[in-house]
C-alpha positions as CSV (number, residue, x, y, z in Angstrom):
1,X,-14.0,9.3,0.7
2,X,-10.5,7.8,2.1
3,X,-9.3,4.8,1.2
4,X,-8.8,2.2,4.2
5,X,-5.1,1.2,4.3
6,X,-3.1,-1.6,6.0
7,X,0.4,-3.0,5.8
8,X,1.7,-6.4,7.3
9,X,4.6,-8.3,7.6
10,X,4.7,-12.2,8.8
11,X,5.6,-10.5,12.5
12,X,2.7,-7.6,13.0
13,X,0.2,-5.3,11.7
14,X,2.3,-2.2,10.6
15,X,-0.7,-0.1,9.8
16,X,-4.2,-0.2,9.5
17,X,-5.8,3.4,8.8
18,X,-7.7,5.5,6.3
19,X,-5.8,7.5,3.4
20,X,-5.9,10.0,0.6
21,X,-3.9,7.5,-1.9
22,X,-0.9,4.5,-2.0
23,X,1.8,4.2,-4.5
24,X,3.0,0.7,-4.2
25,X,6.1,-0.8,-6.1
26,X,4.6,-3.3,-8.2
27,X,6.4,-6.0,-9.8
28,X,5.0,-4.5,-13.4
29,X,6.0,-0.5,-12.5
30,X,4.3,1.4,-9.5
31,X,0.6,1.9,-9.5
32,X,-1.7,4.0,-7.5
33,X,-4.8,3.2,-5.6
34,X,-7.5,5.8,-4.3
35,X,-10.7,4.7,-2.8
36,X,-13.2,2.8,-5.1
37,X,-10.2,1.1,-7.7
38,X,-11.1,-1.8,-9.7
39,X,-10.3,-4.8,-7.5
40,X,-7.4,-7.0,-8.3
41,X,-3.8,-8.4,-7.2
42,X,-0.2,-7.9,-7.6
43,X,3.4,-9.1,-6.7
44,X,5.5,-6.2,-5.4
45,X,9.3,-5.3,-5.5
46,X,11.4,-4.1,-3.1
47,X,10.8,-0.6,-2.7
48,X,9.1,2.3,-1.2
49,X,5.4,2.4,-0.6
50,X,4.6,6.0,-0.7
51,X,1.4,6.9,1.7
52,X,-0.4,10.3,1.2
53,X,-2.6,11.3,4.2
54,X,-4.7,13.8,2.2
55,X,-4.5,15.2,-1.3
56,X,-1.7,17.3,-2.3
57,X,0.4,16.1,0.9
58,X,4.1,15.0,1.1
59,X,4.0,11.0,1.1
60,X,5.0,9.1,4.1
61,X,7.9,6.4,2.6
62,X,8.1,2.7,4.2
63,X,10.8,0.9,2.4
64,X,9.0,-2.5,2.2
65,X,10.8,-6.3,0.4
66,X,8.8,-8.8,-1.6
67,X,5.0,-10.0,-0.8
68,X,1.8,-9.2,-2.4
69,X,-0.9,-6.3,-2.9
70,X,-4.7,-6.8,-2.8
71,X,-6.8,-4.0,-3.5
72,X,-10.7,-5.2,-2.9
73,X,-14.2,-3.7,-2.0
74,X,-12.1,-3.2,1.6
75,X,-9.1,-1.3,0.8
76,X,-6.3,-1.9,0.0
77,X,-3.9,-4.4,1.5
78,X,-0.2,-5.1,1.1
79,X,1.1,-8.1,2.7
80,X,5.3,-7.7,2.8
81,X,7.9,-9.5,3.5
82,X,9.5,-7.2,5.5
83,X,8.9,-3.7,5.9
84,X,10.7,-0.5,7.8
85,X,9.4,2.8,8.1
């Protein structure tokens, strides 16, 4: 079952779509979401969100700044301060 996925900066949507797994750069150390991960919320570093279409893929890379990740019942959402694919 894929995980529903969106990234957004102050300016736009970025992406809204459904995924195999995100690695976001957490302010603690990186941490993966699939579909179905315990809620919960985290500050993020600057770094490289790394997006895998299906398992086993090579990651798409956005380099992203600052902001927050919420992983809920939803999804997964990561709200950036800036972000460039």
């Amino acid at each position: 079952m894929p995980l529903h996925f969106e990234l957004v900066t102050p300016e736009r949507l970025i992406r809204s779509e459904e995924v195999h797994m995100v690695v976001v750069p957490g302010s603690e150390g990186e941490f993966g979401v699939l579909e179905g991960h315990a809620p919960f919320m985290s500050t993020i570093r600057n770094g490289d969100i790394a997006i895998y279409r299906s398992a086993g893929a090579e990651p798409e890379r956005i380099a992203i700044e600052g902001g927050f990740a919420e992983v809920n019942d939803r999804g997964l959402t990561v709200l950036a301060e800036k972000a460039e694919a």
